[in-house]
C-alpha positions, 0 to 999 in steps of 0.5 A: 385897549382891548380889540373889542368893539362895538358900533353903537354908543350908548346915552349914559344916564348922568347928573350935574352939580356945582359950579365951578370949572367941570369935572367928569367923574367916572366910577369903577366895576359895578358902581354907579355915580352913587360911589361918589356921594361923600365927595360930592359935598366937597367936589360941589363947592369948587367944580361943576361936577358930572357924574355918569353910570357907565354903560349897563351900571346904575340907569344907564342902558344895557348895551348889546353884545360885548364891548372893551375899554374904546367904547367906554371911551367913546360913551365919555366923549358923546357924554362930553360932547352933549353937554357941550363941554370943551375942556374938562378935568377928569377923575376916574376910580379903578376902571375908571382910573384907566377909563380917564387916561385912555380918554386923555390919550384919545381926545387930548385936546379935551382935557385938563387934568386926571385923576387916577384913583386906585387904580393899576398899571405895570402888573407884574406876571403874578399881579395879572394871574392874580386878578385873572384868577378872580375872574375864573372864579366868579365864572365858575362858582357865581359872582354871588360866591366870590363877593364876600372875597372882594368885599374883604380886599375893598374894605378895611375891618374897621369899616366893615365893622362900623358901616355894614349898611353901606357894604352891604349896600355896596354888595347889593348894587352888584348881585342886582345888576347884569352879571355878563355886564359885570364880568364884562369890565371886570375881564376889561379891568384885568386885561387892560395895561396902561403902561406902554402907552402912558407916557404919552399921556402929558396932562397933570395927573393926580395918582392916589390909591390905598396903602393896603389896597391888594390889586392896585397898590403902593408899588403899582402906582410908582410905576404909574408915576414914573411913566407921567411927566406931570404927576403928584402921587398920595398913599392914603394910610390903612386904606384898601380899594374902596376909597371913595365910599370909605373916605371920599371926603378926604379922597375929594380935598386932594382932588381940590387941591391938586387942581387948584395948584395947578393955577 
């Protein structure tokens, strides 16, 4: 975790769908709750589905000042703890993939199982240059300018190709959001390395990430999987990092079935 804080939490927007047992979903860099659109239809059938854009995404308020992954931790737990929820099964994508464990390592006693979808641990020195490199660059030369970059790394061609209207809505969430919020939990996704503390993390994990995603690939999630004692790893074929909007359907059938074989 970063040694970033801050005192005040922040009231993130949020929704409630479904019925069933609930479940946190929590989206990655310059998202908002909309990343999880085709998943719901499936998720919605079994849990009671609470969604949130995390603090300065979608209409959650701005924060002041800097902030690392303990308060957007601390958001999590004053969302849980407002809606009066006393366990939960918790998703995350990317960011959120560290947001969800870093929860669980908090609050244990609030969780029943996790998610970690595409998302990183165990970089290698190259790995952590790698990212940092795309932070200097978006520092340097625009957010706007590297986009096209990113864009290539989250989406496969095919879907490039067949669904330009969802990139480019995808694009567009980030050109018109904060730019400092952005780089703000990009520099968190970059700095953050789970590893060291996630054995200490005990609930049933469900790890699945993309066989062709560049930063949070195959080799990453294994490390990922040997630190958990209770985990169940899924490679999805072709896919790179934008799973949920790609393929959220498929990406929520495993998350049904990995909490429901949990009994």
């Amino acid at each position: 975790m970063t040694d970033v804080m801050t005192t005040d939490v922040i009231d993130c927007a949020y929704s409630v769908e479904g019925e069933g047992p609930p479940l946190f979903l929590i989206h990655g860099i310059g998202a908002a709750r909309d990343t999880w659109r085709y998943a719901m239809p499936v998720l919605t059938k079994h849990f009671t589905v609470i969604s949130y854009d995390l603090r300065g995404h979608g209409t959650s308020p701005l924060p002041e000042g800097e902030f690392g992954l303990d308060e957007l931790v601390a958001d999590l737990e004053a969302l849980r703890a407002k809606l009066g929820i006393e366990k939960a099964h918790f998703a995350g994508h990317s960011l959120g993939g560290m947001i969800g464990p870093a929860y669980a390592r908090k609050y244990p006693d609030r969780v029943l199982s996790i998610g970690l979808l595409s998302t990183a641990a165990g970089r290698t020195e190259q790995d952590s240059k790698n990212v940092w490199a795309v932070v200097r660059a978006m520092e340097e030369k625009g957010i706007a300018n590297i986009l096209p970059t990113l864009k290539d790394r989250w989406y496969t061609d095919a879907f490039l190709n067949s669904h330009p209207e969802i990139v480019q809505r995808r694009m567009d969430q980030v050109t018109g959001m904060s730019g400092e919020i952005f780089m703000n939990v990009f520099r968190i996704y970059a700095g953050t390395e789970m590893l060291p503390w996630l054995h200490e993390v005990k609930h049933p994990c469900l790890i699945l990430t993309g066989e062709k995603d560049g930063g949070c690939n195959p080799r990453l999630n294994k490390l990922i999987e040997a630190e958990l004692d209770n985990s169940e790893l899924v490679i999805l074929p072709e896919l790179k990092h934008s799973i949920m909007l790609e393929d959220g359907a498929n990406v929520a059938a495993h998350v049904v079935k990995f909490i429901q074989s949990l009994g």
